[in-house]
N, C-alpha and C positions, 0 to 999 in steps of 0.2 A: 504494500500500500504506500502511494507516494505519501511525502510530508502535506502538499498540500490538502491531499485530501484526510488525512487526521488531522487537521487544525480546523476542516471544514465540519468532521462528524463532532470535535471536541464543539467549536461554536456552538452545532445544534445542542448538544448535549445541555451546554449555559444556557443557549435560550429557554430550554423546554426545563427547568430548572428554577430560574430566575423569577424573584418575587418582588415586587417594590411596593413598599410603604410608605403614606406622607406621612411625617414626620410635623409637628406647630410645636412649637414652642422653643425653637432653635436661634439665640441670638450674634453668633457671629460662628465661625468655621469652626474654632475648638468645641464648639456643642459638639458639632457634625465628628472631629477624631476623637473627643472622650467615650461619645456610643458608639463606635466603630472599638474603639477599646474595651470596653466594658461588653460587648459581645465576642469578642476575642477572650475575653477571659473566659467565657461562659461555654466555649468551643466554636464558634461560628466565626470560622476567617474568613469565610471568600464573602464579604463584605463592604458594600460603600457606602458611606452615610454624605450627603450634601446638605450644604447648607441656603445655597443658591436656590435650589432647584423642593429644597424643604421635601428630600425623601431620603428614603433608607432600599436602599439594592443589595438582595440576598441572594447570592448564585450556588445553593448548597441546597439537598434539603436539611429543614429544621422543625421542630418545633415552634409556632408559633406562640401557642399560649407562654413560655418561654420567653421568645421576643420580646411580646407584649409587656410581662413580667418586668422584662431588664428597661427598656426605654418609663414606661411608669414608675418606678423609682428612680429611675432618672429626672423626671422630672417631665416631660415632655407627653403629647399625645400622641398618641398613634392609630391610622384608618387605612383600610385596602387603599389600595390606588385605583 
C-alpha cells in the first residue's frame, strides 16, 4: 500500500472519528490549552481546544459524559456542535 494512500485511509479514519464541541465561556487562548491539558491528563490526547472558533475537536473515541465532566469543573459550558 503506497504512503499516500495510508494517510488517505488514516484521514478517513479522523474524520469518521472526530467530534466537536462548542465550548462558552473561554476568555482568551490559555482557556483553550489549560482544557486541552486537563483532558490530556484524563487520557484524551488527540485533542484541540480553540478559543477563536469557541470549540473543542476530539479525534479519538471517548467518553463523553467524561468530557462533559472535565470542561464543567473547569468552569466553562459545553453543547454538541
Amino acid at each position: 500500500m503506497s504512503l499516500n494512500a495510508k494517510l488517505q485511509m488514516l484521514n478517513t479514519k479522523l474524520e469518521n472519528t472526530k467530534k466537536i464541541y462548542k465550548i462558552e465561556g473561554m476568555d482568551c487562548d490559555s482557556c483553550a490549552t489549560l482544557l486541552e491539558l486537563d483532558l490530556e491528563d484524563a487520557g484524551i490526547k488527540n485533542c484541540r481546544c480553540s478559543y477563536p472558533k469557541k470549540t473543542l475537536e476530539i479525534y479519538e473515541d471517548h467518553d463523553e459524559i467524561k468530557v462533559v465532566e472535565i470542561i464543567s469543573k473547569s468552569g466553562y459550558s459545553i453543547s454538541n456542535e
